[in-house]
C-alpha positions as MATLAB code, in Angstrom:
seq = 'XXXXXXXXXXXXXXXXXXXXXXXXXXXXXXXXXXXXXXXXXXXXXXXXXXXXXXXXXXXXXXXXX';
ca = [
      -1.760    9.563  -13.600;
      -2.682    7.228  -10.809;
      -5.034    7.791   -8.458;
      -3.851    7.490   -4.528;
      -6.671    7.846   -1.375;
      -9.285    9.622   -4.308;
      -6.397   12.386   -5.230;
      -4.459   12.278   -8.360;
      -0.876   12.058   -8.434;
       1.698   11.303  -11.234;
       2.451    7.606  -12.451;
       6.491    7.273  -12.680;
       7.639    4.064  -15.167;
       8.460    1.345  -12.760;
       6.535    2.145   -9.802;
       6.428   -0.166   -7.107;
       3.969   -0.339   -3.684;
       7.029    0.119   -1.672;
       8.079    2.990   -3.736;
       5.248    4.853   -3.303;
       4.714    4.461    0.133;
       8.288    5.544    0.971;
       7.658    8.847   -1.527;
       4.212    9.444    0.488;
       5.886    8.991    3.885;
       3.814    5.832    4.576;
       5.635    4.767    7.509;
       2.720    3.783    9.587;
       2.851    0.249   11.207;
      -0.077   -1.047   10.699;
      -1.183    0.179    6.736;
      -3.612   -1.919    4.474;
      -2.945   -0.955    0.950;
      -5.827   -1.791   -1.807;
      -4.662   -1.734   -5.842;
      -7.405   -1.520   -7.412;
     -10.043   -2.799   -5.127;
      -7.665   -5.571   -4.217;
      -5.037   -6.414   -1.102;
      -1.567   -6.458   -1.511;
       0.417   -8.369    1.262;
       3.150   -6.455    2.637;
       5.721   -8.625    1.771;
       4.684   -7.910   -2.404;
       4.876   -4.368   -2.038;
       8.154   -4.463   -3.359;
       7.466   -6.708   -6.439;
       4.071   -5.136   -7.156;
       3.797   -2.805   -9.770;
       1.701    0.558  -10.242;
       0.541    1.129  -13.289;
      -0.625    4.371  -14.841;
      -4.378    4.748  -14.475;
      -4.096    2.250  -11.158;
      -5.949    2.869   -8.063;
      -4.404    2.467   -4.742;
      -5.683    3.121   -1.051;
      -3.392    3.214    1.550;
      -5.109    2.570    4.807;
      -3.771    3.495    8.154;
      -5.075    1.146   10.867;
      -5.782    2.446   14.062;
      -6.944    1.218   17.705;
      -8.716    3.071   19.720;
     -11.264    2.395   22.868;
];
């Protein structure tokens, strides 16, 4: 079980960032996403595993006036 924006979802074996924001429909352009407490760069999302029990936040950045 990881844990995605405080809601529990299931941990699949060889989970990447990139994997899970394509199964979420992430598709935002501007996303900050946290792994436990910590930034990963978009261009690691695709070598950066999840592991079961992880934390992510996926944060959609928005601009507004």
């Amino acid at each position: 079980m990881i844990k995605l924006n405080n809601r529990d979802y299931e941990w699949q074996e060889g989970l990447t960032v990139e994997e899970l924001m394509k199964l979420k429909n992430f598709t935002y352009a501007r996303i900050i996403v946290y792994l436990n407490a910590e930034v990963v760069s978009a261009e690691d999302y695709a070598s950066t595993m999840i592991y079961d029990g992880d934390e992510v936040k996926a944060i959609h950045l928005m601009a507004g006036g």
